[in-house]
N, C-alpha and C positions, 0 to 999 in steps of 0.2 A: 327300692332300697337305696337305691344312687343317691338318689334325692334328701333322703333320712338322714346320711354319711354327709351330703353336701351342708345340711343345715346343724347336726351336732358342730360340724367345724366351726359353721359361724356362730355358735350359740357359747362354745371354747370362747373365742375371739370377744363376744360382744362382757361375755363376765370378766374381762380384765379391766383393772380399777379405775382406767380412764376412758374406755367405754362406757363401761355403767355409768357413769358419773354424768358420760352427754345423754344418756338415756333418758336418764334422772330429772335432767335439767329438761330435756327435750319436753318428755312430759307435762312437766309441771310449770314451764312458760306455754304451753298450747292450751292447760285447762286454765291457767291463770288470762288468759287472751280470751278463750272462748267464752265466761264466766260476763264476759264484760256486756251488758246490753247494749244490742246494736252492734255488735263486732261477732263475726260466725268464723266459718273454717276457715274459710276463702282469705278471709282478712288478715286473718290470724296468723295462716302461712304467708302471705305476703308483706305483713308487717314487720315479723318475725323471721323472716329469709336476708335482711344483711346480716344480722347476728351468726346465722353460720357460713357465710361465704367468707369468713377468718380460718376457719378450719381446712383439714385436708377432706378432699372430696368425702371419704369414708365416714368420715366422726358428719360431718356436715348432713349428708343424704338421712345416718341415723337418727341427728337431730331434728330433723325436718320432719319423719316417721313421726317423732312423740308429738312435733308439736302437732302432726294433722291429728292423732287421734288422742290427744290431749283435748285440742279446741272442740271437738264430736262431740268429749264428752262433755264439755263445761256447755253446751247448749241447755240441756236437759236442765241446770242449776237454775238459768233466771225463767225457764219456763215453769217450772215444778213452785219456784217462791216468790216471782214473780209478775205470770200469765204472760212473760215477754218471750216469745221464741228466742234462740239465738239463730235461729235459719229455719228456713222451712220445714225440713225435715223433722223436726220438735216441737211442731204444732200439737199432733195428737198428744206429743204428752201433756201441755196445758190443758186437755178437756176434761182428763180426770186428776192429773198432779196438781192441777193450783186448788179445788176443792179439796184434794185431800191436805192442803199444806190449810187451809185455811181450820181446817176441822182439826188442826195441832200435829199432823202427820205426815208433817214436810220430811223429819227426816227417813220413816220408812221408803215412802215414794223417794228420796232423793238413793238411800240405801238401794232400793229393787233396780234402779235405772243402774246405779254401777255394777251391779252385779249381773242383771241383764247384758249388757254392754260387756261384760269380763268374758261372760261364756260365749255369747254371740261372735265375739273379737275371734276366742281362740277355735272354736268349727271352723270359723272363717281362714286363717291361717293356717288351719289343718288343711283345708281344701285349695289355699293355694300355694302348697308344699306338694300337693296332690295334682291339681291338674297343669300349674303353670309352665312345667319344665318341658310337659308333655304337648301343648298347645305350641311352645315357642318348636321344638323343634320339628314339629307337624310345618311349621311357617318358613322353617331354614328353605322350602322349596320354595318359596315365592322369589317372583322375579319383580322386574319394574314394571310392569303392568298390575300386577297383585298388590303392590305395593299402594300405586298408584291409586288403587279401588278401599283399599283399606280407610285410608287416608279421607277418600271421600266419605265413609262411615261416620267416622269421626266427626268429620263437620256438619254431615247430616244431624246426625242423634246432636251434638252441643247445642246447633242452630234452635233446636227445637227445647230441647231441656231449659233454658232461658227464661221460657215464662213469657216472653216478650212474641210478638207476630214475627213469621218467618220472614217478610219482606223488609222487616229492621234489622234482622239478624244477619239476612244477607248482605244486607248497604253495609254495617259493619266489619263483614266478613271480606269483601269488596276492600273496604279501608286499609284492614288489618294487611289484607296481600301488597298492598302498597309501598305500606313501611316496611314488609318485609323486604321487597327489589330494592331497596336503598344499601349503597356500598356494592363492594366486591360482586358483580355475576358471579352465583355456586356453581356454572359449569363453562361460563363464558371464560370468566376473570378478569372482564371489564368492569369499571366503574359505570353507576346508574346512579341515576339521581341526586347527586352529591352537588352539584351546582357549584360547581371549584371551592369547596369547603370540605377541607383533609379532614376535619373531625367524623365528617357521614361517612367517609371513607369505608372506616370499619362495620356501618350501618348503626343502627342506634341497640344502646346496652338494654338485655333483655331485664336485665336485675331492676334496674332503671326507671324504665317504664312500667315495671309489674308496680315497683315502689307508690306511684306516679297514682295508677291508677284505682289500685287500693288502699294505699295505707295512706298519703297524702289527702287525697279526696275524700277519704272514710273521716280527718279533720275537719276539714270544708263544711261536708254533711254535716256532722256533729254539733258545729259551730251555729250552722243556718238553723238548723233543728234545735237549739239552744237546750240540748237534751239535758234532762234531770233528774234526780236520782227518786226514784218510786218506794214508798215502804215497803220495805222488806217485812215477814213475817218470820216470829222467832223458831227456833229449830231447838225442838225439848228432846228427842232422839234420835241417833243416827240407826240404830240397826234395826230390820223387821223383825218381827217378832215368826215363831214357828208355822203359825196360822197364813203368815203373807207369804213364806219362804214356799208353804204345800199347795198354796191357791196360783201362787206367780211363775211355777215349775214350768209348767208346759206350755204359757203364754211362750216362755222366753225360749222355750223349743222352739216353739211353731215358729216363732219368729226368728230366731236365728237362722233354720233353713229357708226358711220364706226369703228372707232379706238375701241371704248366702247364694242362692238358685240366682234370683231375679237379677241380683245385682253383677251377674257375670256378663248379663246379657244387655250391649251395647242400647243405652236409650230408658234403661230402669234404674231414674235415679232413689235417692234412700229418700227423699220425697213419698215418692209413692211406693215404696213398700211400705214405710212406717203407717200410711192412710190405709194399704190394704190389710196389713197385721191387725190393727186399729178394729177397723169393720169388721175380719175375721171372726176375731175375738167376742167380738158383741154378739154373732151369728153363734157361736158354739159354747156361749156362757148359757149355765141354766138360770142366772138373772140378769139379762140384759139391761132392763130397768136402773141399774144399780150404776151403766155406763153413765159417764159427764156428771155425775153426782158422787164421783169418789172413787170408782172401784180400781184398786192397784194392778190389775190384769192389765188396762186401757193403759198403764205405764210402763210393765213387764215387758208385755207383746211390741208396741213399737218404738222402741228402746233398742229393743236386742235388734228389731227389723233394720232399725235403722244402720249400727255398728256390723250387719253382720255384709249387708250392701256398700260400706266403704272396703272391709275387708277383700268381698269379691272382686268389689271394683281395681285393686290391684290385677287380678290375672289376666283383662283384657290392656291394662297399661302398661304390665311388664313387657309380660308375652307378644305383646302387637300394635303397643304403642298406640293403644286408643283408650281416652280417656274418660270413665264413664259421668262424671260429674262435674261441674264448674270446677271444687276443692280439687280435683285428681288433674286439671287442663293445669293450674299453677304448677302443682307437685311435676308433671311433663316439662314446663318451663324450664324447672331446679332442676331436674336430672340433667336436661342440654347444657344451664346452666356453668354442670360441673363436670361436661364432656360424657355424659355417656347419651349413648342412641333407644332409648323405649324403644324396643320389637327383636323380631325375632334374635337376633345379635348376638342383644344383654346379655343373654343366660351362656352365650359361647366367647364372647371376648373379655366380658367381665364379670363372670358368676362368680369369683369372691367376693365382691362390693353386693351383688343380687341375693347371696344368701348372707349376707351380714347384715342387712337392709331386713329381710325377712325374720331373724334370727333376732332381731334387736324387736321387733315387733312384738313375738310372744314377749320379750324381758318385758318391754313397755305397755301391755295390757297388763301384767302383775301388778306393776309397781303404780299403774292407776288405782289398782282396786285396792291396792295395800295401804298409800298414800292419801286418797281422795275420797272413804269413808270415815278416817278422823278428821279432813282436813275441811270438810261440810260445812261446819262452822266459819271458817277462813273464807273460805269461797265466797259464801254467802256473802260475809262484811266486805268484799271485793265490790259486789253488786249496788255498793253505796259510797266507792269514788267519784268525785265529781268530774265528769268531763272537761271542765276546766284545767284539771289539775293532767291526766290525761294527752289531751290535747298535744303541749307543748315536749310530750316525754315520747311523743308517736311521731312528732315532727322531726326529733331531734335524733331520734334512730331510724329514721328514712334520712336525712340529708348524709348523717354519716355512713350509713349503708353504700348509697347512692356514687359519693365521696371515694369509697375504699376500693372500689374493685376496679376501675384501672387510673385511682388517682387524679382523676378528671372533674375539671367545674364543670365540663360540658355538661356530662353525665349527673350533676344538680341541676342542672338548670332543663335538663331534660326531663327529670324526674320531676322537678315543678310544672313544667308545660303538661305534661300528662296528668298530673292531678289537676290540675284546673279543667282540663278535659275530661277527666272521671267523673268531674262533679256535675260538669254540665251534661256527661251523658244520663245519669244515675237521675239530673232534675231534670230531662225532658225525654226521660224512657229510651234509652236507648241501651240494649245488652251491650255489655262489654267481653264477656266470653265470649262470642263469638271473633272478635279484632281480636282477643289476645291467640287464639287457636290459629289464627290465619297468620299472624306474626311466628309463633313458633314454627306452625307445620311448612309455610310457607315457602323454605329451602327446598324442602326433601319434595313435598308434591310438585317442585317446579323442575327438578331433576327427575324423578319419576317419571312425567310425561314426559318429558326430552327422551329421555333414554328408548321409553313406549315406541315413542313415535319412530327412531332412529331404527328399530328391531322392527317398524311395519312397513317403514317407505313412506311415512306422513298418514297410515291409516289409521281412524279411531275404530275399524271393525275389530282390530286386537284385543281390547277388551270383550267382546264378546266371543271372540274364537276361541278362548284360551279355557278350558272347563273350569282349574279354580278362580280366574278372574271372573267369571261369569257368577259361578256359584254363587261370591262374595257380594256380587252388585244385585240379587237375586234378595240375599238374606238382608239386605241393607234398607230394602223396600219395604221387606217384611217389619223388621224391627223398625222402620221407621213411622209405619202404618201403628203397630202394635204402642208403641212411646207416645204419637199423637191420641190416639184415644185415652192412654192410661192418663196421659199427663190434661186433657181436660177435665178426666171426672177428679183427679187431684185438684185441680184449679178449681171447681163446683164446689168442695167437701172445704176445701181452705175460707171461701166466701164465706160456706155457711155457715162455718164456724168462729172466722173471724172478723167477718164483715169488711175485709178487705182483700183487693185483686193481689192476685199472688206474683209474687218478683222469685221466682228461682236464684239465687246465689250460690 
């Protein structure tokens, strides 16, 4: 009931008229980003992230809220009229959404996916209004060795979700701890690496190089790719009809819990719950047949799978600071970003910003579903700007992003070195989640063991002595065993469907 009182507050708070308004905006530049082929969540918030570091932390974190699940949903648009995913996780709806768009019934399938997505969203929100407060304060026990083990979760499960081999993941992961020691020791308060240049002092701007590595590079790419605009197919209706509304009912159950379950649990990204929704469905259809040849269930089901798995994937980011997906390691960046700490803490040093954050969420799944079935149309003709044009307006809001936040050329010209790096890692396969995770986490795990070690006398037996530390390094194995098998037979089903090896984003 706490928790009800906590979130009515913030839900008072987020309907006053210049909340709504960043809600609003938040949204409707994350589905305007995500709509774009070749640009997904990941991108979208990192493209997207100077535009609220203007703001006060509050309006800022909520804008950021719309734009992730803004960009989520604009995936589904150039998959459904397109056949182009916006991320992986939107594959499955290409098997039956682009048939059915071609058969004149782009806009039902475009209608089911938001409306899958609306419900999905809000379970998902219900559940983590429900377990998050409870989880976080489960964790106020942990000390520096729990902390410590948590931390390694994280980089297990992202190392993996990547898509890329673990041996890349790590070399990057390796890099990413690098540029984190640069500046200030977090417990020494000696300079490192700085090489008598006062700018490294402060170590390098996280805004900066997210800049750097997505949204600059994401030009680069574009540019090499000399990407072009695919014909679009017309949209004669937007709304399903009663017939789609009774067949697509219980896809978008199953799937919202399906997605909601899985995606709590560290290492299950909306990847593969959308592919497992997907298969479900075709298992418990009495016409299977009817799958990749049109049938609106194959866009119902992993649709809602997919939204209902960003949703959960908040309660292990709030609550514990582990982030279930590429999209939610950025969203991690932007909360340090804007001074708060992901895990157990949040919910006690700054649970008005935590349930304003959550509060603005339910506003902003309405106002997708209110906004973005007339606005179908719109969207669509979005999918036929030219990257040309593009380009130079993606550039120009990373240098001034890059520019604003402490004022610094350094800080462009950092964000230029790092997109040049983005792009060479992106053209010779190299993840980049996993360097951005070791850049953010890389403080706190480096304090963590200090502290471990200082409470054993320099012994690593304390992670094992300790029952929840152990517990934690216990379940870590489990779900990292249980993630590597899911996410190969996800990798199998993306080949077969799309004839191409699959890159997690």
């Amino acid at each position: 009931m706490e928790s009800i009182g906590y979130l009515l507050n913030g839900l008072s708070e987020v309907l006053t008229p210049f909340n709504l308004l960043i809600v609003v905006i938040g949204s409707l530049l994350g589905t305007l980003v995500g709509v774009l082929p070749g640009l997904g969540p990941t991108s979208a918030i990192a493209i997207l992230l100077p535009v609220t570091t203007v703001l006060e932390p509050a309006q800022g974190l909520i804008m950021m809220a719309g734009i992730y699940y803004g960009s989520m949903y604009g995936g589904s648009t150039t998959a459904i009229l397109m056949n182009i995913p916006g991320e992986s996780s939107s594959v499955p709806a290409t098997i039956d959404g682009y048939p059915l768009a071609q058969a004149g019934r782009a806009g039902p399938a475009l209608g089911i996916a938001a409306i899958g997505s609306f419900i999905a969203g809000i379970i998902g929100l219900l559940g983590l209004v429900l377990f998050a407060p409870i989880l976080a304060d489960q964790a106020l026990k942990f000390g520096p060795p729990e902390y410590f083990t948590l931390m390694l979760i994280a980089l297990l499960v992202l190392f993996n979700l990547t898509g890329y081999s673990f041996k890349k993941s790590f070399i990057m992961g390796l890099f990413g701890f690098l540029f984190a020691f640069v500046g200030i020791g977090a417990t020494s308060g000696i300079p490192r690496f700085d090489y008598g240049f006062t700018s490294l002092l402060g170590g390098f701007e996280m805004v900066s190089m997210i800049i750097g590595l997505f949204a600059i590079s994401e030009v680069l790419k574009g540019l090499e790719e000399k990407r072009h605009v695919k014909e679009r197919i017309k949209i004669k209706g937007v709304y399903p009809n009663k017939d789609d509304l009774r067949v697509s009912f219980m896809p978008i159950m199953r799937g919202s819990f399906l997605g909601f379950f899985l995606g709590i649990l560290p290492g299950i990204s909306a990847t593969i719950t959308s592919f497992l929704s997907y298969d479900l469905e075709k298992k418990v259809s009495k016409h299977p047949e009817k799958f990749g040849k049109g049938a609106i269930e194959g866009v119902a089901g992993p649709e809602s799978a997919n939204n209902g798995t960003s949703s959960g994937g908040f309660i292990p980011l709030l609550s514990l600071g582990i982030p279930a997906s590429p999209p939610l390691a950025v969203l991690l960046a932007a909360l340090m970003i804007y001074g708060l700490t992901p895990g157990p803490v949040l919910f006690e040093q700054n649970s008005h910003i935590v349930w304003l954050i959550i509060a603005s969420m339910f506003v902003g799944n309405v106002i997708l579903l209110v906004l973005n079935l007339p606005l179908v149309g719109l969207w669509a003709k979005l999918t036929e700007v030219p990257f040309g044009i593009l380009a130079p307006i993606i550039l120009l809001i990373s240098i001034l992003g890059a520019y604003s936040v402490r004022n610094s050329l350094f800080d462009v010209v950092v964000a230029a070195v790092f997109g040049v790096l983005g792009y060479l890692f992106h053209k010779y396969k190299w993840p980049i989640i996993p360097f951005v995770l070791c850049v953010v986490l890389g403080p706190k795990i480096e304090s963590s063991f200090i502290q471990s070690m200082e409470m054993s006398s320099g012994s690593l037996a304390i992670f094992i002595q300790r029952p929840i530390s152990l517990t934690i390094l216990i379940f870590a194995v489990i779900f990292l065993g249980l993630s590597i098998f899911l996410m190969k037979r996800t990798k199998n089903r993306i080949l077969q469907e799309t004839g191409e090896q699959a890159e997690f984003s």
